[in-house]
C-alpha positions in Angstrom: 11.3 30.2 4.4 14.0 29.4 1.2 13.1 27.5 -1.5 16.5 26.3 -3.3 16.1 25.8 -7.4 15.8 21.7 -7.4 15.8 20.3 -10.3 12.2 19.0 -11.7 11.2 16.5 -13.8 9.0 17.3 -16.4 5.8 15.8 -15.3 6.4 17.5 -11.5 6.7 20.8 -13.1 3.4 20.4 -14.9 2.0 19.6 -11.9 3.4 22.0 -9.4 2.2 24.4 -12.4 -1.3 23.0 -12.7 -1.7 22.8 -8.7 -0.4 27.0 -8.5 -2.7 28.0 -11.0 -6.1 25.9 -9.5 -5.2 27.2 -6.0 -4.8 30.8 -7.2 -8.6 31.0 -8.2 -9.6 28.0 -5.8 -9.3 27.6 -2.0 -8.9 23.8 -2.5 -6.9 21.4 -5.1 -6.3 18.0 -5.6 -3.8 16.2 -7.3 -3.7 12.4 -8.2 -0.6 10.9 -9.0 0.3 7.0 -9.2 2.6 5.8 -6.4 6.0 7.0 -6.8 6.4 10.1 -9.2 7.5 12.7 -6.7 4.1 13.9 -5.0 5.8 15.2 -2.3 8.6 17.2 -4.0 5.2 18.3 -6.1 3.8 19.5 -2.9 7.0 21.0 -1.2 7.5 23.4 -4.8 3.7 24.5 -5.0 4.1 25.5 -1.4 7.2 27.2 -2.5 5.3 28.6 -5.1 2.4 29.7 -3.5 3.7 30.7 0.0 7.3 31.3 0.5 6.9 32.6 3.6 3.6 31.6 4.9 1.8 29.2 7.6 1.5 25.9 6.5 0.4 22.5 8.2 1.7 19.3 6.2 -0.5 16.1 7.2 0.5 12.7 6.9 -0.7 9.2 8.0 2.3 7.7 10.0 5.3 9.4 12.1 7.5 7.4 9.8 6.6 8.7 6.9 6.2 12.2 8.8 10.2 12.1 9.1 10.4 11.0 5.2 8.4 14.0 4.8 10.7 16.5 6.8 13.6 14.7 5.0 12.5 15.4 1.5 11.0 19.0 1.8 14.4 19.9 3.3 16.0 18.3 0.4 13.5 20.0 -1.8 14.8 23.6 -0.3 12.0 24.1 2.3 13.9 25.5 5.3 12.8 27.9 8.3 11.0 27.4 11.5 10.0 23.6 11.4 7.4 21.7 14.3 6.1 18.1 14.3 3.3 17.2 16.2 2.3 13.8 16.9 0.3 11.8 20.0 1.9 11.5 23.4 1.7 7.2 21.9 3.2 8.1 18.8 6.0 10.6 21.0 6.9 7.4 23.2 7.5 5.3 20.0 9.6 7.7 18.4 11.2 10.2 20.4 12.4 12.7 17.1 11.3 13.5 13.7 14.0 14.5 12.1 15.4 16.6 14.9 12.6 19.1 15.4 10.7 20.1 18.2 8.5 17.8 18.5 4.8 18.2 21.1 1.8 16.5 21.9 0.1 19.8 23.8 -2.2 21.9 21.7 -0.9 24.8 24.3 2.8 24.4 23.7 1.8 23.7 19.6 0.5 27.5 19.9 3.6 28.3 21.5 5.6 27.1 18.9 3.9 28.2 15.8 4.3 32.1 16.0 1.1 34.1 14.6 3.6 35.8 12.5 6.1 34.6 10.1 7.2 31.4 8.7 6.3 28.1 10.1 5.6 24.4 9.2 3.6 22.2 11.3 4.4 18.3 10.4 1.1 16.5 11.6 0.0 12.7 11.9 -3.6 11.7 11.2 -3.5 10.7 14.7 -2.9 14.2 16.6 -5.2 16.2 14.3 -7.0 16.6 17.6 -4.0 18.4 18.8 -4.3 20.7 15.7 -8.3 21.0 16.1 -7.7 22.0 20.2 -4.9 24.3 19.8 -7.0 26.7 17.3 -10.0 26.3 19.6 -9.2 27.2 22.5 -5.6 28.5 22.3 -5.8 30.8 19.7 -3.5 29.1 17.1 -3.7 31.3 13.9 -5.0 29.8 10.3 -3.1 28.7 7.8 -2.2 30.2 4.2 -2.1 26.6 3.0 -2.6 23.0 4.1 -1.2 20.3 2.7 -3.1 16.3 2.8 -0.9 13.7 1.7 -2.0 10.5 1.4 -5.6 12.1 1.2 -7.5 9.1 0.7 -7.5 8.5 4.7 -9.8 11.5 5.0 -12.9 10.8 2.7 -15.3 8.3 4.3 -18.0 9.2 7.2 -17.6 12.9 8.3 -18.3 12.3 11.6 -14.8 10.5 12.1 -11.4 12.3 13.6 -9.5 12.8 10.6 -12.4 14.4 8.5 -12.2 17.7 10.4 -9.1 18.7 8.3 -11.9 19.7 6.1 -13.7 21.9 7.7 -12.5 25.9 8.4 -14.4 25.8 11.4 -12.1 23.4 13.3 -8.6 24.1 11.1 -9.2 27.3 9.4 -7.2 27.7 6.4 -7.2 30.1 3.4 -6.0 26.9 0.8 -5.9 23.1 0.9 -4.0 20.7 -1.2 -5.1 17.0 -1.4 -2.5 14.6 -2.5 -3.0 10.9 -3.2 -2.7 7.6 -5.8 -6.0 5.9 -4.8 -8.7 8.3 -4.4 -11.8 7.0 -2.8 -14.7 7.5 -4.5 -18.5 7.0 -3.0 -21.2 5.6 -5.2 -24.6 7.4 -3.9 -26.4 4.6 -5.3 -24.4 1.8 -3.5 -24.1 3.4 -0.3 -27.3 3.0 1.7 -26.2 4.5 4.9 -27.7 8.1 6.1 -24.3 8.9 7.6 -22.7 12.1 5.0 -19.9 10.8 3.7 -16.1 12.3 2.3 -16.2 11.0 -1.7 -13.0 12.3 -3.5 -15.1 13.9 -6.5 -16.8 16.6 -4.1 -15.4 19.1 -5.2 -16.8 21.1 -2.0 -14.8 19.2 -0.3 -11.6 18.3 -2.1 -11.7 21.4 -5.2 -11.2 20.5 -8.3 -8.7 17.6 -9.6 -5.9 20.2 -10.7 -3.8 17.7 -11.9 -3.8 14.0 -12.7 -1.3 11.4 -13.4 -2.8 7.3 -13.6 -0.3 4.2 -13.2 -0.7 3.3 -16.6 0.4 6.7 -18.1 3.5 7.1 -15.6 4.5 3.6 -16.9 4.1 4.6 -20.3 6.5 7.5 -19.5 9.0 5.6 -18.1 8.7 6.8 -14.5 7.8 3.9 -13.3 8.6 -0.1 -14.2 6.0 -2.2 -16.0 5.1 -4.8 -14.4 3.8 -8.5 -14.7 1.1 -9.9 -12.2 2.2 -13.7 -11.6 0.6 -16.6 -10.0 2.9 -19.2 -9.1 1.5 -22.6 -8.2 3.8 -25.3 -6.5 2.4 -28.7 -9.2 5.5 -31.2 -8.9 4.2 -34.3 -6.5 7.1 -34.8 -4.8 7.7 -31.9 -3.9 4.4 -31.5 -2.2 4.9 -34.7 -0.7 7.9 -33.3 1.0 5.9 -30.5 1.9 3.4 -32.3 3.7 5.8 -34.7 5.9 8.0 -31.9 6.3 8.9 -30.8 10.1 6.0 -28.5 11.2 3.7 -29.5 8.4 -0.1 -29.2 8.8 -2.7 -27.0 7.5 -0.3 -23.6 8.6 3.0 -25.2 8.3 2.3 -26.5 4.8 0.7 -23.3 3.6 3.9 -21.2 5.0 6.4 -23.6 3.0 4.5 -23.4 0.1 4.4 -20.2 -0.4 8.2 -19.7 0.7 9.0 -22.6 -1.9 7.2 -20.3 -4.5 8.9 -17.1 -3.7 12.4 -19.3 -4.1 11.3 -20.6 -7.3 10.4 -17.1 -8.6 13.8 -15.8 -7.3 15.8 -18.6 -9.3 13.6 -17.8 -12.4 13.3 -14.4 -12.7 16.6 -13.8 -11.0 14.8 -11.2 -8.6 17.4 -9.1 -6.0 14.9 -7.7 -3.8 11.2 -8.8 -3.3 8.9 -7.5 -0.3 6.2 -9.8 1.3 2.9 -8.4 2.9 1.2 -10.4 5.8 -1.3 -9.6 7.8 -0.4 -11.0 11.0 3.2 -9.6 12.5 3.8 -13.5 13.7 3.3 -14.6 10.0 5.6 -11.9 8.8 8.6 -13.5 11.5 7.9 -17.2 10.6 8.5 -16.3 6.7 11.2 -14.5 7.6 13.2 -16.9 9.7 12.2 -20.4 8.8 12.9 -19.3 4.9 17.0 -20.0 4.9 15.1 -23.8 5.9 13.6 -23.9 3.9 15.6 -22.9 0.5 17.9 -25.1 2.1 15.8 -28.4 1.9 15.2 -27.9 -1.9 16.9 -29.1 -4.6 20.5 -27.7 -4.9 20.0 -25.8 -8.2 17.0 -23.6 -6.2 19.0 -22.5 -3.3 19.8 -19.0 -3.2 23.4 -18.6 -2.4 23.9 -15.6 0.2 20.0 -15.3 1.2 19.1 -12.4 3.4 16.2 -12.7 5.1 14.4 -10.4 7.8 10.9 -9.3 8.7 9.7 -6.0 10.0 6.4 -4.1 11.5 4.8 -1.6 13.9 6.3 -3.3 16.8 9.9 -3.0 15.8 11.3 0.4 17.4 11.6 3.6 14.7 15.5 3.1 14.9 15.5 -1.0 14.6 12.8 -0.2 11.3 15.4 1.9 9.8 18.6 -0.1 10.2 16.3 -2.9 8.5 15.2 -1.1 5.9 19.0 0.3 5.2 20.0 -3.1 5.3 17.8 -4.0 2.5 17.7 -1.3 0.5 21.7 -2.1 0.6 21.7 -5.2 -0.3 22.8 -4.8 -3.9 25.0 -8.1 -4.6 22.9 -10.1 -7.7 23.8 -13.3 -6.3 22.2 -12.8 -3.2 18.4 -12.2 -3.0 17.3 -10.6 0.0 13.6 -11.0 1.1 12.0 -8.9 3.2 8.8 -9.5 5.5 6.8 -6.8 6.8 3.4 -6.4 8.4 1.3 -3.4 7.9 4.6 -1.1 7.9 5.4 -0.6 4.3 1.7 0.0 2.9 1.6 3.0 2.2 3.8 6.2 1.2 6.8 4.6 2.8 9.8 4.6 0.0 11.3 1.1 -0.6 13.7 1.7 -3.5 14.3 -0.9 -6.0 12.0 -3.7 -5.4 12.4 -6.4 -8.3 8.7 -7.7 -6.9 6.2 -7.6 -4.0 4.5 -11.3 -2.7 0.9 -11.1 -1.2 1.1 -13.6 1.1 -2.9 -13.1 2.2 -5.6 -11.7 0.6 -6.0 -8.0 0.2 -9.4 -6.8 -0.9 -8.9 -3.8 -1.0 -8.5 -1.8 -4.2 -6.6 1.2 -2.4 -4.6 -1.4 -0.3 -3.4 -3.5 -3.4 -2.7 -0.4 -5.4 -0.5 1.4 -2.5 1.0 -2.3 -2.0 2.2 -2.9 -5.4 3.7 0.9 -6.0 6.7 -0.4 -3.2 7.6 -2.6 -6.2 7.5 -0.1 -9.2 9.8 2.8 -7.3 12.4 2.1 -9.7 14.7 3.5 -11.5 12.5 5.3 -14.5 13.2 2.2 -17.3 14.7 -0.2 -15.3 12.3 -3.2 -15.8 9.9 -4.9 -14.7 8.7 -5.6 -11.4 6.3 -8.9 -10.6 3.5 -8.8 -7.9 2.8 -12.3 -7.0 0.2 -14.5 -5.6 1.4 -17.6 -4.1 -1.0 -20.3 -4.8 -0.9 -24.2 -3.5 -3.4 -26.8 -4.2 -4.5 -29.6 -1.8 -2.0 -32.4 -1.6 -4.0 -34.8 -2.2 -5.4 -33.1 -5.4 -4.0 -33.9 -9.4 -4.1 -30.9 -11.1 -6.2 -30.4 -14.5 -3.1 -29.2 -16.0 0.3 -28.1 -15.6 1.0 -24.7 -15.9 2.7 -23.0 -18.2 6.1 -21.5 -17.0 4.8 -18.4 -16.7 1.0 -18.0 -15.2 -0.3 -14.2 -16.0 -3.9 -14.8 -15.3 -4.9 -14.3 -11.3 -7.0 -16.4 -9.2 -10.9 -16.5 -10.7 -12.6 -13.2 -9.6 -15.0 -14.9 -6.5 -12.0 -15.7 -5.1 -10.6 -13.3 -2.6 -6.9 -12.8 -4.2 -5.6 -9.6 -4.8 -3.7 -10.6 -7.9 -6.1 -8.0 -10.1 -6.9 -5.3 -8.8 -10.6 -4.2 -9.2 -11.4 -1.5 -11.3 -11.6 2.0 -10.1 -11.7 5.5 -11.6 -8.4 6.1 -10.6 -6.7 2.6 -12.1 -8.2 2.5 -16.1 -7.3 -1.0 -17.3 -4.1 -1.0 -19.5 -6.2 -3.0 -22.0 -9.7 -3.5 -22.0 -10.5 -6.4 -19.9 -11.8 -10.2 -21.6 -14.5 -11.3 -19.9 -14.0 -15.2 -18.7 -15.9 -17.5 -21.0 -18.9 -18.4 -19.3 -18.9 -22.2 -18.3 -21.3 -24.9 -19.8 -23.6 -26.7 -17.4 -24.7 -29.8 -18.4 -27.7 -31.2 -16.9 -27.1 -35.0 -15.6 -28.8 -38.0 -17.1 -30.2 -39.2 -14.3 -29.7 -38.6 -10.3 -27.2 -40.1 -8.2 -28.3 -42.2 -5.5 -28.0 -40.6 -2.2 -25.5 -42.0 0.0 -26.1 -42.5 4.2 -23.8 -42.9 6.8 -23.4 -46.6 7.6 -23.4 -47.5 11.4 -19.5 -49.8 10.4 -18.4 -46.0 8.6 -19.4 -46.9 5.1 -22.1 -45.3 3.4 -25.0 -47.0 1.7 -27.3 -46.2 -1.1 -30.7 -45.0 -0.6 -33.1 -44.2 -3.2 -34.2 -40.5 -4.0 -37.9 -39.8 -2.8 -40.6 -40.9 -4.7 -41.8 -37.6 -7.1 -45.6 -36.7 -6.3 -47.9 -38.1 -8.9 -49.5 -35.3 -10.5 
């Protein structure tokens, strides 16, 4: 298997050294890097390093991002005998990973992967149980390494599917290397359940953290763009009245516009190129998507968006429709001409989006992991190339005055009860940039006297009625 001499960047070549020298005295590593700072090239040199010419099983969540993986380890100099194996659902959807032989038989996987010489097995999460059968009962040899990207997916209960990639007694292996941004982390204390559990910081389980890299310091380095978490709020009365009698308005329609009206607004003041939207719901991704050129065309002329491009994408889109969208985007380079893209549990995680000026959370995300993985689309920049803006669309009531108006430029989130993902909560893996201010607390005054009660009146109205007598002592 060659390895050609790629070029690395400083920080990868601290870690591919770090990772070499833990896994020489250590049958398992991990390395934590933020989103976007070359973990996978770090992964394809250690194995270079490590194993030239040896057996080794890559894992990764998706087939997608198993065919960005195949991409960049070629690219990255790691060539030789090559199989991906995904599940016979996964083999309908995309019929080739980057031209290999691809299987869903733990017989044929056998077949393919020789006990001698050099091979790579590409894995999904998903056809693990392909791996698991094939050295059970078809004699598939161990590995000299095994690679977990995206290693998060695997702690949690071990009694699920994709925890067996720890244990030698279902895919034996002589070393492991754990790759991931978000490591999840188990509180003992917290977690009441009897059910063992995967936590990140067991070493047993994941060896010792041979490298690490947080978002703050890579931003500090310049590999990836600073960012600036923004809340817009739609505040000018008119414009929510339009809103509300607007064609398709009600509570779904009027929460859709407002948040497309916010994403325009941002785009005209920020002058944003490309911004990525995250739904939950495929059919919420397509209405953003194809009622926004409607929309920016009903507002006022200096907010349109000349040249708007404007598509959605998700699970349900074929492997070969995904990529022509994403090319398209990715593409789309003129600076007069925003392009928006909606997507729906697609682009989440690991996928590479270059050059996203800013990411829009159309629903709440509560999770830390989620929000983290969500926001790194938007800081694969160009090391030193800006800033990039996760947003929060937020519209009051209609029939609501705000306090205040806003200032121009609204950096505080949504308050913390509130389930926006504007902030992400703290974890060991995210250290705040600056410690945190707590909120001041608010005063409660205590009334002068009670209210009276009010009862539904048989005409509508409501009439008084006095409070209960108190209970003489």
């Amino acid at each position: 298997m060659q390895s050609t001499a790629i070029e690395l960047r400083p920080h990868q070549k601290e870690a591919v050294t770090a990772a070499v020298k833990t896994l020489r005295t250590h049958p398992r590593a991990s390395v934590i890097a933020a989103c976007g700072t070359g973990k996978t090239l770090i992964a394809a040199r250690t194995t270079a390093r490590l194993t030239p010419r040896g057996r080794v099983l890559v894992l990764v969540p998706t087939l997608d991002l198993l065919s960005q993986t195949v991409r960049s380890w070629h690219t990255a100099g790691h060539k030789g005998p090559a199989v991906a194996v995904c599940s016979a659902r996964q083999a309908m959807e995309h019929p080739s990973a980057g031209n290999l032989p691809m299987t869903t038989k733990p017989a044929e996987l056998s077949e393919l992967a020789p006990p001698t010489g050099p091979v790579t097995v590409y894995a999904t999460y998903a056809s693990l149980p392909t791996v698991i059968a094939a050295h059970r009962d078809h004699h598939l040899q161990p590995w000299d390494l095994v690679v977990v990207d995206e290693a998060h997916r695997t702690a949690g209960r071990l009694g699920k599917a994709w925890a067996g990639i720890h244990h030698d007694d279902q895919v034996p292996a002589t070393r492991r290397l754990y790759l991931t941004a978000t490591p999840r982390i188990w509180d003992p204390d917290t977690d009441h359940s009897d059910t063992p559990v995967a936590s990140m910081d067991d070493e047993t389980l994941f060896g010792p953290v041979a490298w690490r890299l947080t978002l703050s310091d890579a931003i500090d380095l310049g590999l990836l763009a600073d960012y600036q978490i923004l809340v817009p709020v739609i505040q000018n009365t008119d414009l929510r009245d339009w809103l509300a009698t607007s064609p398709g308005a009600g509570a779904d329609g009027l929460r859709l516009a407002g948040h497309q009206v916010a994403v325009l607004r941002a785009i005209h003041d920020h002058q944003l190129r490309r911004v990525l939207t995250f739904h939950h719901r495929v059919q919420d991704a397509r209405a953003f998507a194809t009622t926004l050129p409607d929309t920016a065309a009903a507002l006022p002329t200096h907010l349109q968006p000349e040249g708007l491009w404007s598509q959605w994408i998700s699970g349900t889109h074929p492997p070969r429709t995904r990529r022509r969208i994403l090319l398209d985007f990715a593409t789309h380079t003129h600076p007069e001409q925003p392009a928006v893209l909606s997507n729906a549990r697609v682009l989440g995680e690991g996928i590479d989006v270059p050059a996203i000026d800013a990411v829009v959370f159309a629903d709440p995300k509560n999770s830390p992991v989620d929000t983290v993985q969500a926001v790194g689309r938007a800081l694969r920049q160009t090391p030193g190339a800006g800033k990039s803006h996760p947003r929060r669309p937020r519209l009051p009531h209609p029939r609501r005055r705000p306090r205040r108006p806003p200032r121009r430029r609204r950096l505080h989130p949504p308050v913390a009860h509130r389930p926006s993902p504007a902030r992400p909560r703290r974890t060991p893996h995210r250290p705040p940039r600056r410690p945190p201010h707590p909120p001041p607390h608010p005063r409660i005054r205590r009334p002068r006297r009670l209210a009276p009660l009010r009862t539904p009146h048989p005409a509508g109205r409501s009439s008084p009625r006095p409070h209960p007598a108190r209970p003489q002592p």
